[in-house]
C-alpha positions as CSV (number, residue, x, y, z in Angstrom):
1,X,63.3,57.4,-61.3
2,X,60.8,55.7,-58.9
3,X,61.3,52.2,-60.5
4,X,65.3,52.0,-61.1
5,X,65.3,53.2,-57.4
6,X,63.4,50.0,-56.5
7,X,65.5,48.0,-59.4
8,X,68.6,49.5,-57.8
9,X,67.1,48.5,-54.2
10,X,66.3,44.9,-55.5
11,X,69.6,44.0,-56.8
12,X,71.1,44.9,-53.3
13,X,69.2,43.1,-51.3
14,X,69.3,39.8,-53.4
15,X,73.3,40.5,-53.8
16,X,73.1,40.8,-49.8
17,X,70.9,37.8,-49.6
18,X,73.2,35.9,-51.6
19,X,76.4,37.1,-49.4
20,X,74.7,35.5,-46.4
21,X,74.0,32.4,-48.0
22,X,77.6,32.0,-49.0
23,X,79.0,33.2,-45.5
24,X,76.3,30.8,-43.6
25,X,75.1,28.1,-46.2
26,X,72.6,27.0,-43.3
27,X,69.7,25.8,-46.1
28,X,72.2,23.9,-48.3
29,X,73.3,21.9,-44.7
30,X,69.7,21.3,-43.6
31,X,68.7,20.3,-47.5
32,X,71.8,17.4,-47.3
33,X,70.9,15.7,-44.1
34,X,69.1,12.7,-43.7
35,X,65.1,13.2,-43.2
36,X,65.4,11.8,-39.8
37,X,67.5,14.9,-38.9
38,X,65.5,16.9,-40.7
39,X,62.5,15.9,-38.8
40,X,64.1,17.0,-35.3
41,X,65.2,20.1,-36.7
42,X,62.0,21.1,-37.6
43,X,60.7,19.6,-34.3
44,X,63.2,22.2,-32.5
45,X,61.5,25.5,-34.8
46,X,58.4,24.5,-34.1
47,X,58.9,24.4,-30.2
48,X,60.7,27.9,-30.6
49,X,57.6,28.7,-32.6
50,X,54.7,27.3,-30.3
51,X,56.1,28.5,-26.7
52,X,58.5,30.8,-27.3
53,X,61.5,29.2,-25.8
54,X,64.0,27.3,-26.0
55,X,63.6,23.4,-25.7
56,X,65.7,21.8,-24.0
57,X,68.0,18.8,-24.7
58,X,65.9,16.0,-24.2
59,X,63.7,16.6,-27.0
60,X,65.8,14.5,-29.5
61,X,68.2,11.8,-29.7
62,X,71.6,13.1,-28.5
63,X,73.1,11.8,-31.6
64,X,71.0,13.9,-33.9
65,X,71.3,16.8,-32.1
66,X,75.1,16.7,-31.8
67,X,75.2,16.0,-35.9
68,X,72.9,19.4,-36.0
69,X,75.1,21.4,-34.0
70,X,78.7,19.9,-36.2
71,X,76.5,21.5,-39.2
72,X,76.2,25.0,-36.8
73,X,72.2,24.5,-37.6
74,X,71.6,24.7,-33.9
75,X,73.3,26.1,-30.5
76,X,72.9,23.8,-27.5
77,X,74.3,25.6,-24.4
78,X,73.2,25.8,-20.3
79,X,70.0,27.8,-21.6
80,X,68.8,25.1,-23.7
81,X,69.1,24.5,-27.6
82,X,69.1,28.1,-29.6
83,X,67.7,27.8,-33.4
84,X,68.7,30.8,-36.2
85,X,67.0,33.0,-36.2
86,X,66.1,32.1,-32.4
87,X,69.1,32.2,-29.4
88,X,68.8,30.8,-26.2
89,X,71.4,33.2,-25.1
90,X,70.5,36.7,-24.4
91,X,71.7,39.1,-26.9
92,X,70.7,42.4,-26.6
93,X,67.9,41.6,-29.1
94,X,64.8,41.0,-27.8
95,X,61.4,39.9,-29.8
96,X,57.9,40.1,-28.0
97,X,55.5,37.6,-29.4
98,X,54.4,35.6,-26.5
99,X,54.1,35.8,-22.8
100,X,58.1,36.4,-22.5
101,X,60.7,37.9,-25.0
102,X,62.7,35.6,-27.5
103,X,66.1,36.5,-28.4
104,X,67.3,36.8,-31.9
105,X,70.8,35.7,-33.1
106,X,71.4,39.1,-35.1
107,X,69.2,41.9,-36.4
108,X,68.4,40.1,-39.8
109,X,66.8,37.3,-37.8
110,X,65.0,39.2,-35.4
111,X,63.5,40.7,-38.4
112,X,62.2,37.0,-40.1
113,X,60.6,35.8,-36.6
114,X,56.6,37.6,-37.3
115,X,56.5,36.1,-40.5
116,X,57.9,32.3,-39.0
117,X,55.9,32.7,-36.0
118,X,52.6,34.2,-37.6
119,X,52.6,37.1,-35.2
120,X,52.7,40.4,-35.1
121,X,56.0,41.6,-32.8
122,X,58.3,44.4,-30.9
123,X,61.6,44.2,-31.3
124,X,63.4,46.2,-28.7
125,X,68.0,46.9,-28.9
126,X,70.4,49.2,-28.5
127,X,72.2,50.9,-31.2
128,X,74.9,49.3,-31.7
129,X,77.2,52.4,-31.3
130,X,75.5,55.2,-29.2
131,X,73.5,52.7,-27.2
132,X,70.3,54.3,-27.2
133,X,67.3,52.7,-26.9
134,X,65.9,51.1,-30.1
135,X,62.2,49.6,-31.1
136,X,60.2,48.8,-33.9
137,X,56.7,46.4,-34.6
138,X,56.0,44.2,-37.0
139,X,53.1,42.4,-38.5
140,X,52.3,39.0,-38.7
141,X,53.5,39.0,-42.2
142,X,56.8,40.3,-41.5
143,X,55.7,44.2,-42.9
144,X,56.3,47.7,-40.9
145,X,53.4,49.8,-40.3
146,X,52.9,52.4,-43.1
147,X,53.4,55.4,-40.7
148,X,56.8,53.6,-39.3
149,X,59.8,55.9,-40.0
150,X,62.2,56.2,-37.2
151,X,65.5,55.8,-39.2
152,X,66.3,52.9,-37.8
153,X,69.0,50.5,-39.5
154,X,70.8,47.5,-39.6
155,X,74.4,47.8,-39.4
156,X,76.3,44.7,-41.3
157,X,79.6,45.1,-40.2
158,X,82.7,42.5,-41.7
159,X,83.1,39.4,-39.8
160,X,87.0,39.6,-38.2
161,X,86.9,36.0,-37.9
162,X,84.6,32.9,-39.8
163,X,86.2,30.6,-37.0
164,X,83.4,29.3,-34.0
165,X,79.4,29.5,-34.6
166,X,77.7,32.2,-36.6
167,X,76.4,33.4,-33.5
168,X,79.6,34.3,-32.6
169,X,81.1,35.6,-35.6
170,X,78.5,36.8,-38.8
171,X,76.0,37.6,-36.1
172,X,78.0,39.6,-34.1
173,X,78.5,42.2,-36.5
174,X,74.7,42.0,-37.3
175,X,73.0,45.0,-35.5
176,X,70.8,47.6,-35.3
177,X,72.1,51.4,-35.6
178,X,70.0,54.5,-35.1
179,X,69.6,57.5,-37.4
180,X,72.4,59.4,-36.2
181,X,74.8,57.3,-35.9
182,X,77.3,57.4,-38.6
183,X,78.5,53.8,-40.5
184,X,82.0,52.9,-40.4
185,X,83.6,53.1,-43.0
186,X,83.9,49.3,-44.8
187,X,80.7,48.2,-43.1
188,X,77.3,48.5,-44.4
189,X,73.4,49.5,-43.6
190,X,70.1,48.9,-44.8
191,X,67.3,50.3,-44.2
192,X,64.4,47.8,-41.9
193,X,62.2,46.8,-44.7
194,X,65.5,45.7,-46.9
195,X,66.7,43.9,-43.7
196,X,63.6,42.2,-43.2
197,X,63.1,41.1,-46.8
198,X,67.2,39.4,-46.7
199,X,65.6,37.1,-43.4
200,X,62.8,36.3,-44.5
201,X,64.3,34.9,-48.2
202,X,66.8,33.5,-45.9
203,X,64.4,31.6,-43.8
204,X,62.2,30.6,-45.9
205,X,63.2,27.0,-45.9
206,X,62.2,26.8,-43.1
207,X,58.3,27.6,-43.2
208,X,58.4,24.6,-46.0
209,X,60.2,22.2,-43.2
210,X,57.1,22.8,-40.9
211,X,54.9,22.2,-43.6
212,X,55.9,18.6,-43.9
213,X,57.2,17.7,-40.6
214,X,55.2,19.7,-38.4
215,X,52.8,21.8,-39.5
216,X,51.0,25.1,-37.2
């Protein structure tokens, strides 16, 4: 019973993972451009990762970072240039890994940051219904402490609207619920560790990006 539970768990996460690559094909974008683009794309996660902010818009030719943001790769706003799974706007989601909390786009990508960043975090929210006061750590390799049980989930809720960013569509409905909250009714929840292991498949293509163009 033990292992078609984990079979069962399996096959939902990499149906799930597959979901988000259709909804945001943000690896299939990256993996067309031109190397040069590439290169600044990776030059932007690896500032994310190194300081924990965002850079800010000189750190690129303007014309590569406008064809990034056509292909919704990054966000460039007043704050500076936000990165999935990193925002430059504040969202409710905050990630401790340096001296000052990063934002994350949505729960799913708050969830991927230890393992892109190599650091163990806190992630601090609100449920996304009652409002209470959410937080979790995670190690370095992206893994909740074995003693970790707080009931905490992430809420994937339908996207009204594909129209705009996915920062302002798929992520919005991306979020973190508490234990006694109950799911409505068409969206759905995972628990952390099947969260985290959807972000960090998603991302990986990233880690291999900052192998070749800038390594940590």
């Amino acid at each position: 019973m033990v292992e078609v539970g984990r079979a069962q768990r399996r096959a939902r996460v990499l149906e799930s993972l597959d979901r988000l690559r259709r909804d945001f094909p943000l690896e299939e974008r990256i993996k067309r451009a031109q190397p040069a683009v590439q290169a600044v794309y990776a030059q932007v996660i690896l500032h994310w990762v190194r300081h924990g902010m965002p850079p800010r818009a000189d750190i690129a030719p303007l014309a590569v970072l406008d064809e990034l943001t056509a292909m919704d790769a990054l966000v460039i706003g007043e704050s500076g240039i936000g990165c999935y799974p990193f925002s430059a706007r504040k969202t409710g989601i905050r990630v401790q890994y340096s001296g000052s909390p990063v934002y994350a786009m949505c729960a799913i990508d708050a969830l991927a940051i230890p393992r892109l960043v190599r650091r163990p975090v806190r992630i601090e929210a609100r449920c996304t219904v009652c409002r209470c006061r959410l937080a979790c750590d995670l190690e370095a390799n992206g893994a909740l402490p074995h003693d970790f049980d707080r009931g905490i989930r992430i809420l994937w809720e339908p996207s009204a609207s594909h129209a705009g960013p996915c920062c302002d569509s798929l992520c919005a409905g991306i979020t973190f619920i508490c234990r006694y909250c109950s799911v409505p009714g068409e969206s759905a929840a995972f628990s952390l560790p099947e969260a985290a292991a959807i972000g960090n498949a998603f991302f990986a293509f990233q880690h291999k990006l900052l192998e070749h163009y800038g390594p940590l």
